[in-house]
C-alpha positions as CSV (number, residue, x, y, z in Angstrom):
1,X,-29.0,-121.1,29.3
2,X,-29.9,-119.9,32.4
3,X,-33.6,-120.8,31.9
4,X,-32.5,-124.5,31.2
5,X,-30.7,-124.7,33.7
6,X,-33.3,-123.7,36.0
7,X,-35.7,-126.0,34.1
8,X,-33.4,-128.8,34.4
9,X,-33.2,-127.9,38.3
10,X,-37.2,-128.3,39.1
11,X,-37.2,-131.4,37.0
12,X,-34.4,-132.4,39.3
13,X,-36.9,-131.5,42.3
14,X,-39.7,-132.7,41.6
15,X,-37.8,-136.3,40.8
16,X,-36.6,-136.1,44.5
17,X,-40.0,-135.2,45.7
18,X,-40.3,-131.8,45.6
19,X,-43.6,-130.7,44.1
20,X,-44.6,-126.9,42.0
21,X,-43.8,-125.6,39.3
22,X,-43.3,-121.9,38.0
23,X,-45.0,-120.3,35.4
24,X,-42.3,-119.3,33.5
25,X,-40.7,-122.9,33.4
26,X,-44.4,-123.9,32.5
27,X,-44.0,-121.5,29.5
28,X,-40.9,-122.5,28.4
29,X,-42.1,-126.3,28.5
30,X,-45.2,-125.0,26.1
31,X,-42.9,-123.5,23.2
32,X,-40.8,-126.2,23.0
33,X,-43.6,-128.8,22.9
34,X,-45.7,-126.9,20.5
35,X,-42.9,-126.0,18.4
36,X,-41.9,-129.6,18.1
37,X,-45.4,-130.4,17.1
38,X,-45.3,-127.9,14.3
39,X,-42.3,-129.4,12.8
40,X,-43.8,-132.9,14.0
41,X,-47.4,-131.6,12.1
42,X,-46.0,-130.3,8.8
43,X,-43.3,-133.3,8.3
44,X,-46.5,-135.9,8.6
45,X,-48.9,-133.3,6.5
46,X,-46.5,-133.2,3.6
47,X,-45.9,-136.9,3.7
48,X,-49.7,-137.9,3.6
49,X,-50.0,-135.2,0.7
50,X,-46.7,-137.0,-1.2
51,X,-48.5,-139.9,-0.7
52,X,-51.9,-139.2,-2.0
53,X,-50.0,-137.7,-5.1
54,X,-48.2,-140.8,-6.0
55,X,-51.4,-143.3,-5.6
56,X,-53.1,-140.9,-7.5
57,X,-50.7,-140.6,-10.7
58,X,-50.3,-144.8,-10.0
59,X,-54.0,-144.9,-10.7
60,X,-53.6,-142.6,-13.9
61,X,-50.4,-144.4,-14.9
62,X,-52.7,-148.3,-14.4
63,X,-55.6,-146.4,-16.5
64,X,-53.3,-145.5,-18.9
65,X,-51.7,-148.8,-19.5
66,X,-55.1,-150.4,-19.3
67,X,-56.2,-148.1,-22.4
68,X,-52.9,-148.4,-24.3
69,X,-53.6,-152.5,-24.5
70,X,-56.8,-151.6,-25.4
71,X,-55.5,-149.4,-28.0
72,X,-52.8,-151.9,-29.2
73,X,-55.9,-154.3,-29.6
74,X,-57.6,-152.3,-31.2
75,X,-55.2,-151.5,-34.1
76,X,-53.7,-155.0,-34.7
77,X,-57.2,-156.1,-35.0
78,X,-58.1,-153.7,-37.2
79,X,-59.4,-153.9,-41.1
80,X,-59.4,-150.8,-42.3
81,X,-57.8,-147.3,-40.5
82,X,-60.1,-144.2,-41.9
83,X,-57.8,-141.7,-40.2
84,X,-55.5,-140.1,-40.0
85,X,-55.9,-140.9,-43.9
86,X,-52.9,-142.0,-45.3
87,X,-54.7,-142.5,-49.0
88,X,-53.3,-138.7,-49.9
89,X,-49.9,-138.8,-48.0
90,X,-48.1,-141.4,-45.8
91,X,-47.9,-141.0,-43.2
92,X,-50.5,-139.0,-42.2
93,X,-50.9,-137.7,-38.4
94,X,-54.3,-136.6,-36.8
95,X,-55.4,-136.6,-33.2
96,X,-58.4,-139.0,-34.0
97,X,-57.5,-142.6,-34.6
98,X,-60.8,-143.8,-36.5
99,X,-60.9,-147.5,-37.8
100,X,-62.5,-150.8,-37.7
101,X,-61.8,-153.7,-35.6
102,X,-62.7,-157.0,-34.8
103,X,-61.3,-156.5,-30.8
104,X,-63.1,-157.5,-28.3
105,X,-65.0,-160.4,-29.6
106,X,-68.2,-158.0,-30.6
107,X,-67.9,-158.5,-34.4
108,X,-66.6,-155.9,-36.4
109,X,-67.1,-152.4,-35.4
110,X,-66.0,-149.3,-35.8
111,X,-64.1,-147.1,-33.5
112,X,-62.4,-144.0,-32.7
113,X,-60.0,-143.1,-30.3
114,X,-59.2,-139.5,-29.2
115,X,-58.8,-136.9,-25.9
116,X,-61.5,-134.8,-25.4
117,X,-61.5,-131.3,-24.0
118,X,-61.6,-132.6,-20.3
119,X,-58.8,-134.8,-20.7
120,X,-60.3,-137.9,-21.1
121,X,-58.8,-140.7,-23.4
122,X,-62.0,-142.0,-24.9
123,X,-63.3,-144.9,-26.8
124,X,-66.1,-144.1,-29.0
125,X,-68.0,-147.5,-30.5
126,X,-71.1,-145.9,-32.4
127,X,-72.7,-143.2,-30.4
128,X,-71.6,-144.8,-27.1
129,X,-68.3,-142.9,-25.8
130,X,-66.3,-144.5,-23.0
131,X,-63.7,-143.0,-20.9
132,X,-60.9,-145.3,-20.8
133,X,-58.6,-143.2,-18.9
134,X,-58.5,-139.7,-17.7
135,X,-55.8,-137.1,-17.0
136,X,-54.6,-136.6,-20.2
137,X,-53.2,-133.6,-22.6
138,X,-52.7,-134.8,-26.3
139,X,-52.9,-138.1,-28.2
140,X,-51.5,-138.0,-31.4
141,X,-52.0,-140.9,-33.9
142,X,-49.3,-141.3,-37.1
143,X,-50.8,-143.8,-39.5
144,X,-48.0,-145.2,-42.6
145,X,-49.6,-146.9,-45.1
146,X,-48.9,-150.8,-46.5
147,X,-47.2,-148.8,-49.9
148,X,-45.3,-146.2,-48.2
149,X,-43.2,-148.6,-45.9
150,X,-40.4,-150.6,-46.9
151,X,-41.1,-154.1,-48.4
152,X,-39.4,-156.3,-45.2
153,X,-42.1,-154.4,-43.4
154,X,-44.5,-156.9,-44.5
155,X,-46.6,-154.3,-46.1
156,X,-49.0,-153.7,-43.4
157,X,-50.6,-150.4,-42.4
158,X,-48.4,-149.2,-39.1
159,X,-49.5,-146.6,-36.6
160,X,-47.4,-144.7,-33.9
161,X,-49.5,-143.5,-30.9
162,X,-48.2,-140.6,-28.7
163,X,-50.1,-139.6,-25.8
164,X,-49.4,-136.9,-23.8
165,X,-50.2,-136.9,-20.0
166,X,-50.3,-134.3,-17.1
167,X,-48.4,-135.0,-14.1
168,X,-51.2,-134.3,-11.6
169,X,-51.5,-133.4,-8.3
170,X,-49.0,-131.2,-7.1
171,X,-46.5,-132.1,-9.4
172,X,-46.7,-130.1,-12.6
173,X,-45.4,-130.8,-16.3
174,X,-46.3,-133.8,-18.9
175,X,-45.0,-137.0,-19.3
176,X,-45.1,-138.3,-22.9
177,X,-45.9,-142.5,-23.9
178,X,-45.4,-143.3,-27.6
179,X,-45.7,-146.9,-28.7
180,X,-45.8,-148.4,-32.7
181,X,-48.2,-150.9,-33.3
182,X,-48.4,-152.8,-36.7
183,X,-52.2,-153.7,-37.3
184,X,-52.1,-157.2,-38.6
185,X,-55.1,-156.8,-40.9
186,X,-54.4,-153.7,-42.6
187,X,-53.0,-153.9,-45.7
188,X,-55.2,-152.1,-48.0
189,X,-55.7,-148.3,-47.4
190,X,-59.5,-147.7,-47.7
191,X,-60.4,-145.9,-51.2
192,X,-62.6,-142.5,-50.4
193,X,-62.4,-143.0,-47.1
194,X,-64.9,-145.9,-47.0
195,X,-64.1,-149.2,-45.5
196,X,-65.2,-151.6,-47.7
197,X,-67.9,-153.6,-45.5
């Protein structure tokens, strides 16, 4: 208290004219500044950081939904769904979705969708593999068969997709996106697992 007061004093003095001051005001001034620019320092560090975090999983999250229309496309477009092979038991879950399609105005061509080991969601058209989004931990692909679902169903082939993804940056745990998508071609589940061409 005393050491603000006398700070408070000289501040006083030197409004009124007086000039000088002591070292030991001087290095009171130089804590108090620099610890206010600590605080100041780690408040704006840890915002900047927050806010790098959440652009990044924004990216992710636009990559994702980018790959999921894709994916949605690709299955209610699709002819024939090779696996997970529902011939043997319906429904039938894989990590690979594998079919043909006629998306994306190529013709009809076969594809397959899966996560690789670096966490890429990737699109696979012959031996050409794209990454369609990245920061991913699972996908997991449950294909039902026209026969196995119920006749109001309109007896077309139905697959859920579940796809795992990491949090990223400095946020940890997964977040989990599942959507069902009815392909509207699929009615016939492929005998030996061959599409018929």
């Amino acid at each position: 208290m005393n050491t603000a007061h006398r700070i408070c004093s000289r501040i006083g003095r030197l409004i009124s004219g007086e000039t000088g001051l002591g070292l030991t005001e001087l290095m009171v001034s130089l804590v108090v500044m620099t610890s206010v620019l600590a605080v100041t320092g780690a408040a704006l560090t840890n915002d900047f950081l927050a806010i790098g975090d959440v652009q990044k999983q924004s990216e992710s999250l636009d990559d994702l939904r980018i790959a999921m229309a894709q994916l949605e496309r690709d299955i209610r477009s699709a002819d024939c769904i090779l696996d997970p092979d529902a011939a043997a038991v319906s429904p039938a879950t894989s990590a690979t979705l594998d079919l043909t399609t006629y998306a994306g105005g190529n013709g009809r061509v076969s594809a397959a969708w899966a996560v690789n080991g670096a966490g890429e969601l990737t699109r696979t058209v012959g031996s050409t593999a794209r990454i369609v989004a990245t920061g991913m931990a699972s996908a997991q692909f449950t294909h039902y068969r026209p026969d196995a679902l119920a006749q109001n169903d309109a007896r077309k082939s139905r697959v859920v997709v579940t796809i795992t993804r990491n949090a990223g940056g400095r946020t940890s745990g997964q977040r989990v996106f599942t959507t069902t998508v009815t392909a509207r071609n699929a009615n016939v589940v492929p005998a030996a697992g061959v599409c018929a061409p």
